[in-house]
C-alpha positions in Angstrom: 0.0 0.0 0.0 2.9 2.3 0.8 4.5 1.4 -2.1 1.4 2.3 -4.5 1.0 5.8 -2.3 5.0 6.4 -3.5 4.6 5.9 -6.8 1.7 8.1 -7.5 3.6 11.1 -5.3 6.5 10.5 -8.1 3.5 10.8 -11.0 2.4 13.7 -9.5 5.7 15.2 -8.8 6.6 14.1 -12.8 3.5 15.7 -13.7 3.8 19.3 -12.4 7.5 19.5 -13.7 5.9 19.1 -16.9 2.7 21.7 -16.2 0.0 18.6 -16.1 -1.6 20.3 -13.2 -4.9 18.3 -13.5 -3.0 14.8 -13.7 -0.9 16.1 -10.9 -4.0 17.2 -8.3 -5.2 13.7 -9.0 -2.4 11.5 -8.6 -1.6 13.7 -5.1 -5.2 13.0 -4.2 -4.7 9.1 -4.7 -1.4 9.5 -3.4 -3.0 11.0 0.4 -5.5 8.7 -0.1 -3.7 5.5 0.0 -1.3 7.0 2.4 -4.2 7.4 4.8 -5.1 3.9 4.8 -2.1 2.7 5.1 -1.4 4.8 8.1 -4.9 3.4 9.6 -4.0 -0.3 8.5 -0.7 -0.1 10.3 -1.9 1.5 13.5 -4.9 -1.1 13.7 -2.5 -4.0 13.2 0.4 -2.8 15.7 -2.8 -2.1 18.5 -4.0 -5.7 17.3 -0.7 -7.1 17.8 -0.1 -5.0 21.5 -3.5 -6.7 22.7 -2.9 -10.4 21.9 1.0 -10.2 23.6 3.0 -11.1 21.1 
């Protein structure tokens, strides 16, 4: 999931070098997206693993 997020920053960051603004907005908008959920994936899964002792 992280991995996606990085890729679209680098389209996005590609992008506005070259004055695609629109494509830019939208791959940063993907880009926050997916770094969101990863975030909320990796948080649930570290509390998850905190509970059950391991």
């Amino acid at each position: 999931m992280l991995h996606y997020a990085v890729v679209f920053f680098i389209i996005a960051i590609i992008a506005g070098v070259f004055g695609f603004g629109g494509i830019a907005a939208s791959a940063a908008g993907i880009a926050k997206v997916l770094f969101v959920i990863f975030l909320v994936l990796a948080v649930a899964s570290f509390l998850f693993n905190m509970t059950r002792g391991r």
